[in-house]
C-alpha positions in Angstrom: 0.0 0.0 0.0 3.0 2.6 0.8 4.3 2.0 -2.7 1.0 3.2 -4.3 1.1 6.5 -2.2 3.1 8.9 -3.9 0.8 7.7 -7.2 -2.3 8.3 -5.9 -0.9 11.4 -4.6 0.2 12.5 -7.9 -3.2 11.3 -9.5 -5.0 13.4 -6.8 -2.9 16.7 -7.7 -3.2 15.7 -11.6 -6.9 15.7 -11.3 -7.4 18.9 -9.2 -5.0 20.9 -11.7 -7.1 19.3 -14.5 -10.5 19.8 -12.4 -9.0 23.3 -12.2 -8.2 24.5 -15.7 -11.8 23.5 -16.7 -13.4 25.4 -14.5 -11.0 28.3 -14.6 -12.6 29.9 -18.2 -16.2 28.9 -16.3 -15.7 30.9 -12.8 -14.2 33.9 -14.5 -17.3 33.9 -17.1 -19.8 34.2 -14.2 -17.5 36.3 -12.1 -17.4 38.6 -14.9 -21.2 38.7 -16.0 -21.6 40.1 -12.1 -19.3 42.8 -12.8 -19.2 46.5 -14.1 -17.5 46.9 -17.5 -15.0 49.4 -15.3 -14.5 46.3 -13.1 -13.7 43.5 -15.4 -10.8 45.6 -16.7 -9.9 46.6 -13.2 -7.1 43.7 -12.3 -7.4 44.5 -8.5 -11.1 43.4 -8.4 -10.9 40.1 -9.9 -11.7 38.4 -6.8 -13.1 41.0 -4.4 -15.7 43.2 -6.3 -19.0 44.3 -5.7 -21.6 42.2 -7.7 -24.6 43.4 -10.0 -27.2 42.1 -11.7 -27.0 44.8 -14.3 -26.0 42.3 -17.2 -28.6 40.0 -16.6 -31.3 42.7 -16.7 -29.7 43.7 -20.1 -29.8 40.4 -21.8 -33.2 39.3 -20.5 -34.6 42.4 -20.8 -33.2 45.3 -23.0 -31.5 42.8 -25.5 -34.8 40.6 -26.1 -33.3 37.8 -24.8 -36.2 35.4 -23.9 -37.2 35.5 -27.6 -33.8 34.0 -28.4 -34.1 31.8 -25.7 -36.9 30.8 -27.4 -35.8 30.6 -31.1 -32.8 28.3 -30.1 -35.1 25.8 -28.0 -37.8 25.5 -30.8 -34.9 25.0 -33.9 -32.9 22.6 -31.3 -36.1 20.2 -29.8 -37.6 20.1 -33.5 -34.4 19.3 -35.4 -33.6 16.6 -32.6 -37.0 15.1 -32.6 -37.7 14.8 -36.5 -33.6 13.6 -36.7 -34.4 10.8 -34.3 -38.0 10.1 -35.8 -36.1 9.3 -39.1 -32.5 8.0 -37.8 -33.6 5.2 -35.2 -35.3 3.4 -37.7 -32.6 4.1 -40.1 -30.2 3.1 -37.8 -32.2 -0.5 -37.3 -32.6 -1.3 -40.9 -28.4 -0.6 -41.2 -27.7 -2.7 -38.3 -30.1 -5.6 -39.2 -29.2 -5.9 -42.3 -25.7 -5.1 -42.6 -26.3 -2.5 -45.1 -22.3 -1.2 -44.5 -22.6 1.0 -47.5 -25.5 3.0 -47.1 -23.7 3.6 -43.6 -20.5 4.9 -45.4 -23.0 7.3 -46.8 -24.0 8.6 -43.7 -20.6 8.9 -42.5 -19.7 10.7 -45.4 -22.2 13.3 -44.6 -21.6 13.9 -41.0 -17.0 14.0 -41.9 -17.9 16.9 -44.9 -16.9 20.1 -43.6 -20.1 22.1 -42.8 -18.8 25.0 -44.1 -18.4 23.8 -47.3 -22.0 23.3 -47.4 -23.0 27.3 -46.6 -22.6 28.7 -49.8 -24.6 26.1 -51.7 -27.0 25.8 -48.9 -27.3 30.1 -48.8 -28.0 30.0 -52.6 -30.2 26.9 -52.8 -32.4 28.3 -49.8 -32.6 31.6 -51.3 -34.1 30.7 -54.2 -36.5 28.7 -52.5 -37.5 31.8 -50.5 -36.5 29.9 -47.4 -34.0 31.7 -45.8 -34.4 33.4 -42.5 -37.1 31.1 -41.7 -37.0 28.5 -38.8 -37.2 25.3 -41.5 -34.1 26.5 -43.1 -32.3 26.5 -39.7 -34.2 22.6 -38.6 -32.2 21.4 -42.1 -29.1 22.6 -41.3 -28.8 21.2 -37.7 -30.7 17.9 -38.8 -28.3 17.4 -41.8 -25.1 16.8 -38.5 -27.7 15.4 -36.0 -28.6 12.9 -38.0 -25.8 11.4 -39.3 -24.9 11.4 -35.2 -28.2 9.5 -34.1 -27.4 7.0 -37.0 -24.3 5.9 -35.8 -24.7 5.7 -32.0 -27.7 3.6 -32.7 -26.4 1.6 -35.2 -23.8 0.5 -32.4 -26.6 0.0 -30.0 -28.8 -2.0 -32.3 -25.2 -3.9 -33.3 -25.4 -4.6 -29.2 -29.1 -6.6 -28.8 -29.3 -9.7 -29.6 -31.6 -10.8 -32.3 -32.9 -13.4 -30.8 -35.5 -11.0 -28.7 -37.0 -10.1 -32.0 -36.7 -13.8 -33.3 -38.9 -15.0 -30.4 -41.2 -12.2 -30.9 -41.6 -12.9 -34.8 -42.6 -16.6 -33.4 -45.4 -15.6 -30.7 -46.9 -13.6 -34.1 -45.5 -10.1 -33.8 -44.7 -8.4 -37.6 -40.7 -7.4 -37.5 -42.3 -3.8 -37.4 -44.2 -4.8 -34.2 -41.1 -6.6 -32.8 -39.1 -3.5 -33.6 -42.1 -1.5 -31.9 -42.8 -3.4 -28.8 -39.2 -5.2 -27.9 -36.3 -3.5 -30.2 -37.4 0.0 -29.2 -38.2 0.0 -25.5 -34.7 -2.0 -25.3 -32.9 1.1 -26.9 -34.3 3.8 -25.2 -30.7 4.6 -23.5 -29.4 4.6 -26.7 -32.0 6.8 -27.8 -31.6 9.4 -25.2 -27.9 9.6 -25.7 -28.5 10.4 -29.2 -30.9 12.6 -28.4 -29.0 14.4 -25.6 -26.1 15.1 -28.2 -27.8 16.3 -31.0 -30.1 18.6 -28.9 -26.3 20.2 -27.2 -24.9 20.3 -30.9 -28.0 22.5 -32.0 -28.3 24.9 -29.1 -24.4 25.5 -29.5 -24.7 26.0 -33.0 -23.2 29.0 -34.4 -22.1 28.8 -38.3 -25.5 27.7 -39.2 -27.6 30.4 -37.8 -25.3 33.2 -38.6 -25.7 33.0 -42.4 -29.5 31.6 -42.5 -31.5 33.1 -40.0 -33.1 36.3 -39.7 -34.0 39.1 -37.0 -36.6 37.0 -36.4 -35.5 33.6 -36.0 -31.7 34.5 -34.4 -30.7 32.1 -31.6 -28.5 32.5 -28.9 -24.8 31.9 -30.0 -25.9 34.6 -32.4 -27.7 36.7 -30.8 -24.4 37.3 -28.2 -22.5 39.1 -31.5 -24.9 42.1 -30.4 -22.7 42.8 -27.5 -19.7 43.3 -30.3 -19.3 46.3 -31.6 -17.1 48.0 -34.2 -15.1 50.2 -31.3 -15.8 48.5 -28.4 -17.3 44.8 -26.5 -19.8 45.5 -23.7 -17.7 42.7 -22.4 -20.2 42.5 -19.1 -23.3 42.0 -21.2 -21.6 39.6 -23.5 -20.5 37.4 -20.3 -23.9 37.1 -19.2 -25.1 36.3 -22.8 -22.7 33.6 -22.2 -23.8 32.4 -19.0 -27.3 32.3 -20.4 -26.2 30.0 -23.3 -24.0 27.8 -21.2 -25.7 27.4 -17.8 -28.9 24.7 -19.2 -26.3 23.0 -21.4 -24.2 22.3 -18.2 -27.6 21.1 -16.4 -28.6 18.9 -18.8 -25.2 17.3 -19.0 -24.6 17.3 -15.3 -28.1 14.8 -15.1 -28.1 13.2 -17.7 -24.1 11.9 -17.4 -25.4 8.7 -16.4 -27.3 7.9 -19.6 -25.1 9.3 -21.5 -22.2 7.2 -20.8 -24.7 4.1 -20.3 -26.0 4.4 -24.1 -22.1 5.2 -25.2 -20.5 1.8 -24.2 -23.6 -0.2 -24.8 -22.9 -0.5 -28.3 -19.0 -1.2 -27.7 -19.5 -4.9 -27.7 -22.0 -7.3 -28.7 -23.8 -10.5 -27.0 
């Protein structure tokens, strides 16, 4: 036991200086969305300061910031639900049938650079009249989602063993039921993983909205560009913006870890 103590001493310190230097950029964020603009530049109050929820009051109030609140929940819960609606069953038919190249496909689309895509994607929707609009933006985020939901369930479906569905096929069940009533309850962690990741990968989602939403339909990571301006940053306003984006994101990650991980590594082997 003495011979493993300076190694879990140094794993203990590794940790904390990791622990540390991912939390770092965090703290300061929040310190500085409770600060004055005069403050944050003010070295000698970057601990001891006098907070204020004048930031805050900006976003959420001056800065219209519930609408974009808004914007970025409806475009991120509609372009993860239709992206799971069509790649779960996708997913199933790939990993039943060992269809390898469609998958390649699929991989192929979610590798491609997405900027690449903007400029053909700017011109296409324009014509169409659909720029600005929130379909435009659903598109965009489902066309990485999806590929996404694909894959992790394609490893989770690779991970359940056939013979559930081969016994249900016997008692009478359609391989549609079977995938309804045994496949599909069976994959739910799977489900919610893919799920939880495509809804973070929309809500973060910057390139996207910048060149095809409007005034209207602006979501956050967007919306925070307002506190840029050509001479100066309203760098307290901007921090809060911040906080605003990245505080639900943290929550939903912090409880739902668990299934996260869980629907990860279910896939990793099978049997």
């Amino acid at each position: 036991m003495r011979a493993r103590t300076p190694f879990r001493t140094f794993r203990v310190v590794a940790l904390v200086v990791v622990v540390l230097a991912l939390l770092a950029p965090l703290v300061w964020m929040v310190a500085a969305s409770l600060k004055t603009n005069v403050d944050i530049y003010d070295p000698t109050k970057a601990l001891v300061f006098a907070p204020t929820f004048e930031n805050y009051a900006k976003v959420l109030q001056q800065a219209n910031y519930v609408q974009f609140i808004l914007n970025s929940l409806w475009v991120a819960f509609a372009s993860t639900g239709l992206s799971l609606v069509l790649g779960v069953p996708a997913a199933y038919s790939m990993s039943r049938f060992a269809m390898r190249r469609s998958a390649l496909v699929v991989l192929m689309a979610r590798v491609i650079p997405a900027v690449s895509l903007l400029v053909p994607w700017y011109y296409v929707f324009s014509n169409l009249r659909l720029v600005g609009g929130f379909g435009v933006l659903v598109l965009s985020h489902m066309f990485v989602a999806l590929p996404l939901i694909v894959y992790i369930m394609m490893g989770y479906f690779d991970g359940l063993p056939q013979e559930l569905e081969e016994a249900a096929l016997v008692d009478g069940l359609t391989p549609i039921g079977a995938f309804r009533r045994i496949t599909l309850p069976l994959s739910l962690p799977g489900v919610a993983t893919a799920g939880i990741l495509s809804f973070i990968f929309s809500w973060n989602n910057f390139m996207f909205a910048l060149v095809l939403s409007s005034a209207g339909t602006k979501t956050l990571p967007v919306a925070i560009f307002d506190f840029v301006g050509y001479a100066s940053i309203d760098w307290g306003g901007l921090m809060a913006a911040s906080t605003v984006v990245t505080l639900p994101i943290m929550a939903i990650a912090l409880f739902a870890q668990k299934y996260v991980v869980s629907g990860l590594t279910a896939g990793a082997t099978k049997g």
